[in-house]
C-alpha positions as CSV (number, residue, x, y, z in Angstrom):
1,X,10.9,-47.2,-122.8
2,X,14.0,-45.0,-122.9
3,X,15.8,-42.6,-120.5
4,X,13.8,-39.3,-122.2
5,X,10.8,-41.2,-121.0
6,X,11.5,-41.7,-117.4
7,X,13.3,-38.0,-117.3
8,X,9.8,-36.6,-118.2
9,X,7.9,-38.5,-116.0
10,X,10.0,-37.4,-113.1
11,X,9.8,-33.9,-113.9
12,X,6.1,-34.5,-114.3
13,X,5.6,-35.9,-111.1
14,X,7.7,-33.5,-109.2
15,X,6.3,-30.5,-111.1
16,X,2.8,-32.1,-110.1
17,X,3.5,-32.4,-106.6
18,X,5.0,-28.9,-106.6
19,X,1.5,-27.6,-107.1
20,X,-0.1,-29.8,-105.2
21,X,-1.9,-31.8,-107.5
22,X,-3.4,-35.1,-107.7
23,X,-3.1,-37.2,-110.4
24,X,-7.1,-36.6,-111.2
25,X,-6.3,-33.0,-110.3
26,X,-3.8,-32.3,-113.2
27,X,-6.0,-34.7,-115.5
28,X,-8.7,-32.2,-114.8
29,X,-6.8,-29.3,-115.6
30,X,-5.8,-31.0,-119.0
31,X,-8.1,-33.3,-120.2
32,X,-6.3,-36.0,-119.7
33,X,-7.0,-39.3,-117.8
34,X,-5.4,-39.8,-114.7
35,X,-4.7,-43.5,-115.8
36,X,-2.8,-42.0,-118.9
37,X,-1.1,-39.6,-116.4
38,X,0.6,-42.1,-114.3
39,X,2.1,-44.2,-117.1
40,X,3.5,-41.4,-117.8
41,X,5.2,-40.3,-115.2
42,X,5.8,-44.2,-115.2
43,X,7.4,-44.1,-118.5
44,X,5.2,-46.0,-120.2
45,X,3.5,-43.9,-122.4
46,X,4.6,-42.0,-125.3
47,X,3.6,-38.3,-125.0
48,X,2.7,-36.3,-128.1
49,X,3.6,-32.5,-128.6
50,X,-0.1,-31.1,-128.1
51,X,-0.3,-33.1,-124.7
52,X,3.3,-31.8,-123.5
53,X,2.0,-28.0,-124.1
54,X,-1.1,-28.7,-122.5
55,X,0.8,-30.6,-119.0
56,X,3.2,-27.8,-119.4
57,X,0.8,-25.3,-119.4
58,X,-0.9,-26.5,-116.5
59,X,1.8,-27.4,-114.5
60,X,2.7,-22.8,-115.0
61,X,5.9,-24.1,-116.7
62,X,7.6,-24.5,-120.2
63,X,7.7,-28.4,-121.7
64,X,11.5,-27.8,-122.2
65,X,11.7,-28.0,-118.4
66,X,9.6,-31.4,-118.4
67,X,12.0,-32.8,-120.9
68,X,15.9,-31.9,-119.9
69,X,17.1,-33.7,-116.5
């Protein structure tokens, strides 16, 4: 997948460690499987608008901050 992808995992998994969150943790918080959560931050999952607002949301910030390096 392309750069946008790996920049938004990154910021997902250092947002997620911020808070000191596990993977299952933050999948918990969301509704979303951890399994999903890693290829993410992996880059290897698209991510749709509804599930960046509800990681963002979660993760007390704003999606533009998991999306811009």
């Amino acid at each position: 997948m392309g750069s946008i992808y790996i920049v938004f995992g990154t910021n997902l998994s250092y947002r997620r460690g911020l808070k000191g969150y596990s993977l299952r943790k933050l999948g918990e918080k969301c509704g979303i499987n951890h399994a999903a959560l890693s290829r993410m931050e992996n880059g290897l999952m698209n991510v749709t608008l509804e599930t960046l607002s509800k990681l963002a949301t979660a993760l007390d910030t704003t999606p533009d901050k998991l999306l811009t390096p």
